[in-house]
C-alpha positions in Angstrom: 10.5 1.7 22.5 7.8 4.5 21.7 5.7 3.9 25.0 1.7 3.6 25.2 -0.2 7.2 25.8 -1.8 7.1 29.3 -5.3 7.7 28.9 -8.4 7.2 30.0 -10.6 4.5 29.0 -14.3 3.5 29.4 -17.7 6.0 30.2 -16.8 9.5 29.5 -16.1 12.2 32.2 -19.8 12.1 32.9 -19.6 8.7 34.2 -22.4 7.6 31.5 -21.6 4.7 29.2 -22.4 5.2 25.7 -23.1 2.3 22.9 -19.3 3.6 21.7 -17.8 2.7 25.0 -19.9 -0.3 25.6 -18.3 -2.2 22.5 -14.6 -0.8 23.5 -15.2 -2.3 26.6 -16.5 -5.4 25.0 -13.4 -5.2 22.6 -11.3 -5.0 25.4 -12.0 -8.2 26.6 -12.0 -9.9 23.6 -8.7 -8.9 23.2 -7.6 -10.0 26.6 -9.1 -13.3 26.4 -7.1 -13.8 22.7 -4.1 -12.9 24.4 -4.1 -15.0 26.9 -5.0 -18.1 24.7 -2.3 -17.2 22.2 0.7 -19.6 22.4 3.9 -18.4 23.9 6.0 -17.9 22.6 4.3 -15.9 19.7 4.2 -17.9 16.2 3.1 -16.8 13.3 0.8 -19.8 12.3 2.4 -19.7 8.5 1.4 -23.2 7.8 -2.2 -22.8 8.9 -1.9 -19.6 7.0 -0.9 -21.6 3.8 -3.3 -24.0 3.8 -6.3 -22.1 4.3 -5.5 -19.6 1.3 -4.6 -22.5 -0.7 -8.2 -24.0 -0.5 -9.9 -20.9 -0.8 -7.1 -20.8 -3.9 -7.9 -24.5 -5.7 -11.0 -25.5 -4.5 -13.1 -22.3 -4.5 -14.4 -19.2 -2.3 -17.5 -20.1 0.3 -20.7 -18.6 -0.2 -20.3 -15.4 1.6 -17.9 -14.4 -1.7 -21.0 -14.0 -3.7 -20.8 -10.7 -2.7 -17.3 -10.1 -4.1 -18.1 -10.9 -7.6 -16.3 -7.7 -9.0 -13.5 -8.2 -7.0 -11.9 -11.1 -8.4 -8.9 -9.7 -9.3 -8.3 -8.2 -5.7 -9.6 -11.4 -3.9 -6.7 -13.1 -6.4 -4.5 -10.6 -5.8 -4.4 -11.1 -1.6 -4.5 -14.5 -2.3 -1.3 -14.9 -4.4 0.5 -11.8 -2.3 0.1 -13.3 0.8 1.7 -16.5 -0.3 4.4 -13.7 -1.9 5.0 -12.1 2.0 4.7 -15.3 3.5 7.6 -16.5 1.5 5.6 -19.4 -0.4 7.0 -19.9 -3.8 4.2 -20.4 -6.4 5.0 -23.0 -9.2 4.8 -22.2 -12.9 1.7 -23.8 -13.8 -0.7 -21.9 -10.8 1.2 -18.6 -12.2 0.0 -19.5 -15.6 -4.0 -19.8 -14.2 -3.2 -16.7 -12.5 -1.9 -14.4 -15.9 -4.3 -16.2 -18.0 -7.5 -15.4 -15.2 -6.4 -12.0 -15.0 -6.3 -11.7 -18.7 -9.8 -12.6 -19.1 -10.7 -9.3 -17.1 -9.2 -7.0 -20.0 -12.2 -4.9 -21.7 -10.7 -5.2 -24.8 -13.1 -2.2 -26.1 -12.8 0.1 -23.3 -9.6 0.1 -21.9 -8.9 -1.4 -18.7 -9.7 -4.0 -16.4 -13.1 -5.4 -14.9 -14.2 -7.1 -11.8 -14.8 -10.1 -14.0 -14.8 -11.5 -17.5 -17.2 -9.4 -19.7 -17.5 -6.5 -16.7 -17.3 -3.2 -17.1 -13.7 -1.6 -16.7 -12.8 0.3 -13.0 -10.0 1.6 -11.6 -9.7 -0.4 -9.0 -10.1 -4.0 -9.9 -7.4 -2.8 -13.2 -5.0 -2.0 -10.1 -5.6 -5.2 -8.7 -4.9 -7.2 -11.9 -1.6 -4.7 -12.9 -0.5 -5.7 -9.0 -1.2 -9.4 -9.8 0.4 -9.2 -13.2 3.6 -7.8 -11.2 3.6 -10.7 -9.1 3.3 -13.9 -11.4 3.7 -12.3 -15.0 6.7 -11.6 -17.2 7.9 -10.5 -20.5 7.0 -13.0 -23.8 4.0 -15.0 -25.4 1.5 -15.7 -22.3 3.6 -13.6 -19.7 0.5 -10.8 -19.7 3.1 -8.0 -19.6 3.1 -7.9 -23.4 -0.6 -9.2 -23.9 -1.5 -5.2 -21.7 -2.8 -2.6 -24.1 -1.2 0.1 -22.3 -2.9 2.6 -25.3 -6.5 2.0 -24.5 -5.5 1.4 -20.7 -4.3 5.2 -20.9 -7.4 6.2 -22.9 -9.6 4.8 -20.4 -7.7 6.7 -17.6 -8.0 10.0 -19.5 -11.9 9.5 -19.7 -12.3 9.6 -16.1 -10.2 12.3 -15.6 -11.3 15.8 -13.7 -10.8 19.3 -13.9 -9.5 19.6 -10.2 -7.0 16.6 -11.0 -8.8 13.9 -9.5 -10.2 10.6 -10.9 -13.6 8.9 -11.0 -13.5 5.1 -10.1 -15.5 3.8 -13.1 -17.6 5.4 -15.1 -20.7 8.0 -13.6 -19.2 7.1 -10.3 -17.6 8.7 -7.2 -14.2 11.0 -7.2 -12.5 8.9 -4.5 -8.7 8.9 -3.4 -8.4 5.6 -4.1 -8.9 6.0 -7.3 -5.7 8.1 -8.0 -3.6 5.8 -5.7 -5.1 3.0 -8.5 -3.9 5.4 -11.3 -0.5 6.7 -10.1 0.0 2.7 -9.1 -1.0 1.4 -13.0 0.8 4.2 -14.4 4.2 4.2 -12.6 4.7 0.6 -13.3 3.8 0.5 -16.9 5.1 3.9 -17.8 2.3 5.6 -19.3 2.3 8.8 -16.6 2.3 11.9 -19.4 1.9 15.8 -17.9 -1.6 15.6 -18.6 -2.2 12.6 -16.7 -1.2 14.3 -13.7 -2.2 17.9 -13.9 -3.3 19.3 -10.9 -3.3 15.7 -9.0 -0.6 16.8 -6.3 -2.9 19.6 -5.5 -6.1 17.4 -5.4 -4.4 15.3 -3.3 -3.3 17.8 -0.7 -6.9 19.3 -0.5 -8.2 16.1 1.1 -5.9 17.1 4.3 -8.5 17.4 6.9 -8.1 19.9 10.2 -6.7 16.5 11.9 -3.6 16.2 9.6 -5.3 12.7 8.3 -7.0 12.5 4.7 -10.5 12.1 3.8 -11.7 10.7 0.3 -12.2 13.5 -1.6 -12.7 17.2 -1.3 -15.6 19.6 -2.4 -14.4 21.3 -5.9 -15.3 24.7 -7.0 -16.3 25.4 -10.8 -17.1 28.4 -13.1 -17.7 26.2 -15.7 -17.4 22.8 -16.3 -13.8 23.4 -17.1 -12.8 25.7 -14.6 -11.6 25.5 -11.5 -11.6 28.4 -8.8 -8.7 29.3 -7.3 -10.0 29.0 -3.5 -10.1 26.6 -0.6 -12.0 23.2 -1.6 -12.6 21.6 1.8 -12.3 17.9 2.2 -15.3 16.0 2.4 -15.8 13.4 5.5 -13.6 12.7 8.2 -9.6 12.0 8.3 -9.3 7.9 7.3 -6.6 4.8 7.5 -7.4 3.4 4.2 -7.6 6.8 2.5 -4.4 8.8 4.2 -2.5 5.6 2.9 -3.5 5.6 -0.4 -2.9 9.5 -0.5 0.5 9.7 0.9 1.9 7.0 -1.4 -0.1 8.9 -4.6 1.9 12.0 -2.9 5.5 10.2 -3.0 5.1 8.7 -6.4 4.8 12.0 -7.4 7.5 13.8 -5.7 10.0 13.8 -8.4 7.6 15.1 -10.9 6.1 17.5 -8.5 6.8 21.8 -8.4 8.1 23.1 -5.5 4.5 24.8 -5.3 3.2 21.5 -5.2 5.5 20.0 -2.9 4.8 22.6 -0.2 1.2 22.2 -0.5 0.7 18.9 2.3 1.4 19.5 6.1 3.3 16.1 6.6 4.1 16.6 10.2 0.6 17.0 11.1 -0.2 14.1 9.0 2.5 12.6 11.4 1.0 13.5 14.6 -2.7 11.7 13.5 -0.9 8.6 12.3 0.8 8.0 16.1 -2.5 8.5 17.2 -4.1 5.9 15.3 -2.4 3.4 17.1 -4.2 1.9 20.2 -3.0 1.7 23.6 -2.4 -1.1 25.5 -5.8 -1.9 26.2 -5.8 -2.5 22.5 -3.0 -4.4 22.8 -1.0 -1.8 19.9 -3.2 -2.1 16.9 -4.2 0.9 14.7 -7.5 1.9 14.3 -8.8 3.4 11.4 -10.3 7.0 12.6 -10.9 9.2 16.1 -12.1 6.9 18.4 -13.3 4.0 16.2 -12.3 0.2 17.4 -8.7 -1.3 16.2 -8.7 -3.2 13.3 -6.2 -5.0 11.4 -6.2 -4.2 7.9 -4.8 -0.5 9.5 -1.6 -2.4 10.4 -0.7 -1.7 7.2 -2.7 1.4 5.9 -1.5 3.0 9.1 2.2 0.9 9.5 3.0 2.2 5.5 1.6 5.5 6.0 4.4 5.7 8.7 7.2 4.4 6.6 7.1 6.9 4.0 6.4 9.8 6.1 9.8 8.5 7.5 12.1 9.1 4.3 9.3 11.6 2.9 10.8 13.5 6.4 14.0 12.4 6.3 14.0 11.6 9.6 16.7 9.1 10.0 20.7 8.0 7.7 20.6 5.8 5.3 21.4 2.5 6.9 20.9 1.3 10.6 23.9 0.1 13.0 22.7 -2.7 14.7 24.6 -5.8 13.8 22.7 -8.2 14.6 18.7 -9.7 14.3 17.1 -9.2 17.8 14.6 -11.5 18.9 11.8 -11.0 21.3 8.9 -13.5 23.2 6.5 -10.8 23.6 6.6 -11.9 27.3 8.7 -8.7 29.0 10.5 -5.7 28.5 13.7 -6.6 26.8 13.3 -5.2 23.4 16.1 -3.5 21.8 14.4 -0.7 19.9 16.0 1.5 16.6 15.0 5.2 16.4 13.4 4.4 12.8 10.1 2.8 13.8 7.4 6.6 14.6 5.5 3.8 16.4 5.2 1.1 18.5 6.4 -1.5 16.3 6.5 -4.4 18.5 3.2 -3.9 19.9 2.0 -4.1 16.5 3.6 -7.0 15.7 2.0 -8.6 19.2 -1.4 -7.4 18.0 -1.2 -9.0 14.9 0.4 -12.4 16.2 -1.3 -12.3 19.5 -4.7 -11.7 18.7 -5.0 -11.0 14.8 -4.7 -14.7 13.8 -8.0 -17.4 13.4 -7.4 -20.6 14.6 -9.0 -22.3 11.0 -6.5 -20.3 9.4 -6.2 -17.0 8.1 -6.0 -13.2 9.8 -8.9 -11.4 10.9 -9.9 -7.8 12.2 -9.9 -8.6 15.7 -11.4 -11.4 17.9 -14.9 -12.2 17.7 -14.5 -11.7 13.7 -13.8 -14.3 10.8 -10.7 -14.6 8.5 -11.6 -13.0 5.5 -8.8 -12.6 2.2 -8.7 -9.1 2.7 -7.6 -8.8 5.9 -5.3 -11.8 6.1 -3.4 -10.2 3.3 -3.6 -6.6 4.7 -2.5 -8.0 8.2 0.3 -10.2 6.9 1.8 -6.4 4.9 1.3 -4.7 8.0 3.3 -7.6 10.0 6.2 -6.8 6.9 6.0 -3.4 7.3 6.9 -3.3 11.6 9.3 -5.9 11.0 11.7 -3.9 7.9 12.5 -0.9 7.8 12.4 -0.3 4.0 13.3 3.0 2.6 13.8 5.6 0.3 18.0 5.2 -0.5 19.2 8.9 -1.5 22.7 6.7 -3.1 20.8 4.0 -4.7 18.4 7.2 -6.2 21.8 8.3 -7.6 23.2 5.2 -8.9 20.0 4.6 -10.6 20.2 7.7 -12.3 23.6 7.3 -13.6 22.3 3.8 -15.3 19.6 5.4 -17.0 19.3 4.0 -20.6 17.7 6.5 -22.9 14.2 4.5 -24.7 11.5 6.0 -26.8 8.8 5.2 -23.6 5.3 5.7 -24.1 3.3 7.9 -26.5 -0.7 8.7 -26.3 -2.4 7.5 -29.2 -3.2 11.2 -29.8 0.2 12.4 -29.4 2.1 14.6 -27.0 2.9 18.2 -26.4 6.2 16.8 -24.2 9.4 17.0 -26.2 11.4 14.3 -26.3 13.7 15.6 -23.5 11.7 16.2 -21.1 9.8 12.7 -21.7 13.5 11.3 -21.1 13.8 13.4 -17.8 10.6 12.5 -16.4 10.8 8.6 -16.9 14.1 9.0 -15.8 13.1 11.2 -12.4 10.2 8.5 -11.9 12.2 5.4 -12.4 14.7 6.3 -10.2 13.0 7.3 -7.5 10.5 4.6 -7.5 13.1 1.9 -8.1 15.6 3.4 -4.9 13.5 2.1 -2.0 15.5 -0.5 -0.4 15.5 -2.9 2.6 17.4 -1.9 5.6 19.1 -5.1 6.5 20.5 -4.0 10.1 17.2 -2.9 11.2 15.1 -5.7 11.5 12.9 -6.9 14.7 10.9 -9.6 15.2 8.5 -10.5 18.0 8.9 -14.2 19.1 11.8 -15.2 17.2 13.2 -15.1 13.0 11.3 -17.9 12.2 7.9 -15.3 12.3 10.3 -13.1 9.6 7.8 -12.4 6.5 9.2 -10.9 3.5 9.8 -6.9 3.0 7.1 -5.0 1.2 7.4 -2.1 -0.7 5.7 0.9 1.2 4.1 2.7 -1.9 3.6 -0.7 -4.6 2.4 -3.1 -1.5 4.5 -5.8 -3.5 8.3 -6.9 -2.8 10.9 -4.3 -4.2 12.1 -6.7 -6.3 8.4 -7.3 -8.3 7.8 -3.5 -8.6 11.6 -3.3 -9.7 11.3 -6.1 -12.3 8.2 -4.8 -14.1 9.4 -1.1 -14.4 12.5 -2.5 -15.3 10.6 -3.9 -18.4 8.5 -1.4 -19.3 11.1 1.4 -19.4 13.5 -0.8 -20.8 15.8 -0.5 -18.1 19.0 -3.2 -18.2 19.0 -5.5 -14.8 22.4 -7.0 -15.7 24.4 -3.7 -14.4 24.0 -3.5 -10.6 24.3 -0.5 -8.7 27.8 -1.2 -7.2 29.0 -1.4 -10.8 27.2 2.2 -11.9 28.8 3.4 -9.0 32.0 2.5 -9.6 31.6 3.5 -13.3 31.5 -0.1 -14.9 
């Protein structure tokens, strides 16, 4: 096991306490109190879980959602995926609501998706209804794959395109990282990624690197003319962040097999390595990640941080393909005896005790840490991050290859306006993209859970946050990919 970095807590080497060590301190104990009222052996309170979602599901959000009101597509989307991880199996007719809710936040004009019926179209909240589409929808009348207009969905895209490859959010707003994570996510799935969509995004992303190795939100661009760029440093803009750094490194590995090798030497991954291990707290924070340099642990990083951390894994080919422990290994949380696998970069158990231990409200629902409420966002987030140090999922070099050999030529997506691609190269690039996204994979040998099986959420795919098989399923249907023909059969030439 990865052990906890000695050092030292409380008032600074002056011996005066600051505001900033007053509420560690204070954060401490709240921490130690939880743990010590947490049951033992440590349960993941599913039912509790279930029920509380499915209120705020059927019977409506409280009043404190107000604020929220263009994000309902995310607030359904942690609702539904949560059930999803926690292995709850939603019955047609609340899949129905869901595709025909979602549908009512297409702008039908504009391109995309809103925060609402009859909003205005943003990146983000058209993530969040693509992400729920892949987890209820399907091919056919009233499915809401077919009922997508993936032509004006791409139009909009374009028109918040800039020069340095980045996106805005929405329209006259902010260049944020999140944005292109929203883009690369949307376009991946649906296959509308064209050259032009992703013109100098690799680089964009890379200049958000900060001196820490972590990734800010955006970085200051340099223009001649509107058009322009200048071929000079552009120095990121704010201070190295959880949320962000995860969005960028999985914008960074959907890219990969599209990328030039100029592009691909452009990000200093093992320094991005070295912030992420020390984003996790120690064990005064009872293993939790925080967010930023010496900022308070918080949840939601468990899987901003814990995913971060799984694809630098395979982006590093750190480890083999498959693990060699045979069988499931259980823990109480109570001692030492843990066997531990060289795949986890971090503390993976103490994660999982944070999250168990401290993370969970009694009413139901996860939360950032004690002394705060369950909120959807965090239950969901905290629930991934629980997936995410319990599998070990990863990007298969064999299954990249048998996917490749099963490739089924299709005419794919065409702009409105046209392309400058030639028909080959479209071929190749679907091809590189589908393969790659489609050969992450569950390491079965590898697993570990804290308390016992019965705590066992489902796997989630590092870069899509949804199970492999709802991120293979929808690129399966919108490259017109066969899911008859398995891999063992392409591989053995069948």
């Amino acid at each position: 096991m990865i052990p906890f970095r000695v050092l030292p807590q409380g008032p600074g080497p002056d011996g005066f306490a600051t505001p900033t060590s007053e509420l560690q301190a204070k954060t401490e104990k709240d921490l130690r109190d939880a743990w010590k009222a947490a049951p033992k052996p440590l349960i993941l309170q599913r039912m509790r879980h279930f029920q509380w979602l499915k209120l705020l599901l059927f019977q409506g959000l409280p009043a404190k959602y107000k604020a929220q009101d263009a994000s309902q597509p995310w607030i359904l989307f942690w609702i539904i995926q949560s059930f999803q991880i926690m292995g709850v199996q939603l019955d047609q007719a609340t899949k129905q609501r869901a595709i025909d809710t979602v549908m009512t936040y297409q702008n039908k004009v504009e391109g995309g998706f809103g925060g609402g019926p009859l909003q205005k179209p943003g990146l983000l909240p058209t993530y969040a209804a693509i992400s729920t589409l892949a987890c209820v929808g399907r091919p056919g009348p009233g499915g809401g794959w077919d009922e997508i207009d993936r032509h004006k969905m791409y139009d909009f895209i374009m028109s918040l395109k800039q020069p340095d490859g980045s996106f805005l959010v929405s329209k006259d707003a902010e260049v944020d990282v999140r944005a292109v994570y929203a883009v690369l996510v949307i376009a991946t799935l649906l296959d509308i990624v064209t050259p032009e969509l992703v013109a100098g995004t690799a680089s964009f992303i890379a200049s958000t690197q900060t001196y820490e190795g972590g990734f800010a939100s955006t970085s200051m661009p340099y223009y001649i003319t509107e058009d322009t760029l200048l071929d000079e440093p552009r120095p990121a803009i704010g201070e190295a962040h959880g949320g962000y750094a995860g969005c960028s490194i999985a914008s960074w590995a959907m890219l990969l097999p599209i990328m030039t090798d100029e592009e691909s030497r452009q990000l200093d991954i093992p320094k991005f390595l070295r912030w992420l291990v020390w984003m996790q707290g120690e064990e005064e924070d009872f293993g939790g990640f925080r967010g930023r340099s010496n900022k308070l642990v918080d949840n939601c990083y468990s899987w901003w941080c814990g995913e971060s951390l799984a694809l630098v894994e395979s982006l590093l080919s750190t480890q083999p393909e498959t693990g060699h422990e045979d069988e499931v290994v259980e823990d109480d949380g109570l001692d030492d005896e843990w066997v531990d696998t060289e795949f986890w970069l971090y503390n993976n158990k103490a994660l999982q005790e944070y999250i168990l231990g401290v993370g969970q409200d009694k009413p139901g629902g996860l939360r950032d840490k004690p002394g705060k409420l369950a909120d959807v966002y965090h239950t969901f987030y905290s629930l991934a991050g629980l997936s995410t140090a319990q599998h070990r999922v990863y990007q298969s070099k064999t299954t990249q290859e048998q996917l490749l050999q099963r490739w089924e030529d299709s005419d794919g997506f065409v702009p409105s306006g046209g392309s400058k691609e030639t028909i080959e190269d479209r071929q190749s690039r679907r091809k590189a993209l589908w393969a790659y996204s489609r050969s992450w994979k569950e390491d079965e040998s590898s697993h570990r859970y804290v308390g016992s099986p019965n705590n066992r959420v489902n796997a989630t795919h590092p870069i899509f946050t949804l199970l492999v098989s709802q991120s293979n399923a929808i690129m399966d249907y919108f490259y017109s990919q066969s899911t008859e023909k398995s891999s063992s059969q392409a591989a053995t030439g069948q």
